[in-house]
C-alpha positions in Angstrom: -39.2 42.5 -186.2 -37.8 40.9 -189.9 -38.8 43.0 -193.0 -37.4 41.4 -196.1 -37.2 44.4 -198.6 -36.6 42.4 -202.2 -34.9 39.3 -202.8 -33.6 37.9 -206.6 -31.7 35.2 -208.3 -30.7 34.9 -211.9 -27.8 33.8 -213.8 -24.8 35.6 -215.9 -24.1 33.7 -218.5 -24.6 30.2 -217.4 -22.2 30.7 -215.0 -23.2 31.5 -211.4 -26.6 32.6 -209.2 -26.4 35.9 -207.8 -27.8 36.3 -204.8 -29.5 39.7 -203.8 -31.4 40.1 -200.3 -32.0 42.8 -198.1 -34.0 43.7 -195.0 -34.3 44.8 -192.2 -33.9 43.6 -188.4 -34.7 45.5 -185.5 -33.9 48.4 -187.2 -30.7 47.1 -188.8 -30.1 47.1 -191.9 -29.0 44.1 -194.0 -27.7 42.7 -197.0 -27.0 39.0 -198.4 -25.1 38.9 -201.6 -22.4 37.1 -203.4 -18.8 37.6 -202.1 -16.8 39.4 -204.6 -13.1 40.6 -205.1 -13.3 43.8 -203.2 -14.2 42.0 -200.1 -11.2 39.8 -200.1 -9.3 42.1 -197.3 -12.4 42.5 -195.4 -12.6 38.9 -195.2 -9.2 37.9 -193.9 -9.8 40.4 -190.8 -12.9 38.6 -190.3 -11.7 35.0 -190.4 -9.1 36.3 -187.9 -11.1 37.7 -185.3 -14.4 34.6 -186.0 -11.2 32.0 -185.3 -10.3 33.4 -181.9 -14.2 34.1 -181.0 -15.2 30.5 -182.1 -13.9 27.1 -180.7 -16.0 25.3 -183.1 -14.2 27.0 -186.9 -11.3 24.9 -188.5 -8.0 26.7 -187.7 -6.3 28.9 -185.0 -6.2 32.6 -185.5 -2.5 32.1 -185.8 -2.8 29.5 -188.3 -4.7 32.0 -191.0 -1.7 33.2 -192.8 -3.9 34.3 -196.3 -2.1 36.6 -198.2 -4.4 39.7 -199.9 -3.7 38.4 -203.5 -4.5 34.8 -202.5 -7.9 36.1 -201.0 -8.4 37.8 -204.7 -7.4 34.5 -206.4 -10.3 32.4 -204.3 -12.8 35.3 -204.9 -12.8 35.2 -208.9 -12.3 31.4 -209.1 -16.0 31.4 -206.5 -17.1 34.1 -208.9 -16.5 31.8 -211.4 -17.7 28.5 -210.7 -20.5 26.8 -211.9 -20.9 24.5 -208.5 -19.6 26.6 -205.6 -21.0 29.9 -204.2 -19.6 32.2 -201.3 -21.8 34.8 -200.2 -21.8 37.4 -197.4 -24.0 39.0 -194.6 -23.6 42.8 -194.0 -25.0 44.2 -191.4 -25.7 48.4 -191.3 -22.7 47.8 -194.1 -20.5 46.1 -191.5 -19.2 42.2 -193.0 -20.9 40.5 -190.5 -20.8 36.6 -191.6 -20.0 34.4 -194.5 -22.0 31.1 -195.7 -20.2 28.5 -198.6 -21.5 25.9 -201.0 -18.6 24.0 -202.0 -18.7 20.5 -204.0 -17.7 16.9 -202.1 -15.7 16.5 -205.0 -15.7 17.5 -208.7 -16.3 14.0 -210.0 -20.1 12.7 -211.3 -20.9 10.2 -208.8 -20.3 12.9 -206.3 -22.3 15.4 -208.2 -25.1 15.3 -206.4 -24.0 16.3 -202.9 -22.6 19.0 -202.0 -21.2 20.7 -198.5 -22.5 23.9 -196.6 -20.7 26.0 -194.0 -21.4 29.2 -192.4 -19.6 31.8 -190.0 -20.9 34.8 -187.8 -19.2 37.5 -185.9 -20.2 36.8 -182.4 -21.7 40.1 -182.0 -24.6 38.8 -184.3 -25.2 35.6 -183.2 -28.5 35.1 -182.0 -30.0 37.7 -183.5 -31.8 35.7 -186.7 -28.7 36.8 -189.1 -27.0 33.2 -189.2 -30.9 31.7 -190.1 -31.1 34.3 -192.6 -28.4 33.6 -194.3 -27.8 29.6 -194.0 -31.5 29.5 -195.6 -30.5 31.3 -198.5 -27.7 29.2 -198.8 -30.1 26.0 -199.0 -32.3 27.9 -201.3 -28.8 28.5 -203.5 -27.8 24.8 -203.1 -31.7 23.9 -204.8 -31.0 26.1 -207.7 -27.6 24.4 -208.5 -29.4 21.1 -208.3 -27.5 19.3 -205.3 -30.0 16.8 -204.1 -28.1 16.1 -200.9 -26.6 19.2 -198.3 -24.2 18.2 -196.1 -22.1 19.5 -193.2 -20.3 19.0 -190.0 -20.7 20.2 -186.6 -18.7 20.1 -183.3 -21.5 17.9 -181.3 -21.8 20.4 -178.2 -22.4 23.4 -180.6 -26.0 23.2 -179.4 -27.1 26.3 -181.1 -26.3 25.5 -184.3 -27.3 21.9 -184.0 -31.0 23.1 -183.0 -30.6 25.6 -186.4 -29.3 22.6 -188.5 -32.0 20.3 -187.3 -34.9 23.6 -187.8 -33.8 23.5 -191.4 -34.4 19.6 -191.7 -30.6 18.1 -191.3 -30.4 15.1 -189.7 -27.7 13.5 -187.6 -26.3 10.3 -189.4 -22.6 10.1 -187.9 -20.2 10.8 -185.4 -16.6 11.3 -186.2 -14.9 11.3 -182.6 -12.0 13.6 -181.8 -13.0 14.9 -185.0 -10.8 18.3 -183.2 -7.9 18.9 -180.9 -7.7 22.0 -179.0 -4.0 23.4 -177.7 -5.0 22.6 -174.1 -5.0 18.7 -175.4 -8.5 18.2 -175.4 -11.0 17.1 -178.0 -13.9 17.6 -179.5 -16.4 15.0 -181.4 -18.3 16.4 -184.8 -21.4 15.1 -186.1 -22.2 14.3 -189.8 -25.2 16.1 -190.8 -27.0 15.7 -193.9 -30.6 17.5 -195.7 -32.1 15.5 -198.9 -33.0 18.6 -201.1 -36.2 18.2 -203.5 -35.9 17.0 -206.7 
């Protein structure tokens, strides 16, 4: 059973949304909020062990060679930005999954679009945490105005293909061998795309 406990947005200074959300599921206890610079070592453990429990994430756990002060550096320029917005899911105060708004790029007739990504720790999947959190990132994305959300998916990553589509994405490309794997093998993505309200 979901219990949503309180859930706010608002501005500090012009500059960024904060994002508060908590609840509760099956007893668990959780917490959406913006990512901040005391999470930045907590966050390089977690993008090692999500690389090595994912196939379908950008880089290799070996490849992640993020340096603590270069963690810090990415929080404050999110914390920041006027466009972009990292947040986190914590889970009975465990870092349990991360969700981005970033731009396409930072030029006007790109404005409009931006791109969406999220990331769980296996141990939650499937348990109404990545849903959670990858709608309050749309909800985010609608406050900083992007009328088009964007993403890409590795095209057998059913799960999150039936969760893209839930949320109202559409398919509208394929970009083959979009991955190579170290066995040699590839891996096709899709294009996926959600036309926010105006």
């Amino acid at each position: 059973k979901k219990k949503t406990a309180f859930r706010s947005f608002f501005r500090i200074g012009g500059i960024m949304i904060i994002v508060k959300k908590e609840g509760n599921i099956h007893r668990n206890h959780y917490e959406i909020r913006n990512a901040c610079v005391s999470d930045a070592e907590a966050l390089i453990t977690y993008l090692k062990v999500t690389s090595e429990e994912s196939k379908y994430l950008l880089r290799e756990r070996e490849e992640i060679h993020i340096t603590l002060e270069r963690e810090e550096a990415y929080l404050k320029q999110m914390e920041k930005s006027e466009k972009e917005v990292m947040l986190v899911i914590q889970v009975d105060g465990e870092l349990a999954g991360t969700g981005s708004i970033t731009m396409v790029a930072p030029y006007q007739r790109y404005a409009h679009r931006c791109q969406i990504a999220i990331a769980l720790l296996k141990k939650y999947w499937g348990q109404g945490y990545g849903s959670l959190l990858f709608q309050e990132l749309l909800t985010v994305a609608e406050q900083l105005q992007y009328e088009q959300v964007e993403l890409q998916v590795v095209s057998d990553n059913k799960v999150a293909i039936h969760l893209y589509q839930k949320m109202g994405f559409e398919i509208c490309g394929t970009i083959s061998n979009a991955m190579k794997y170290k066995d040699g093998s590839y891996a096709d993505e899709y294009v996926m795309i959600k036309k926010q309200k105006k």
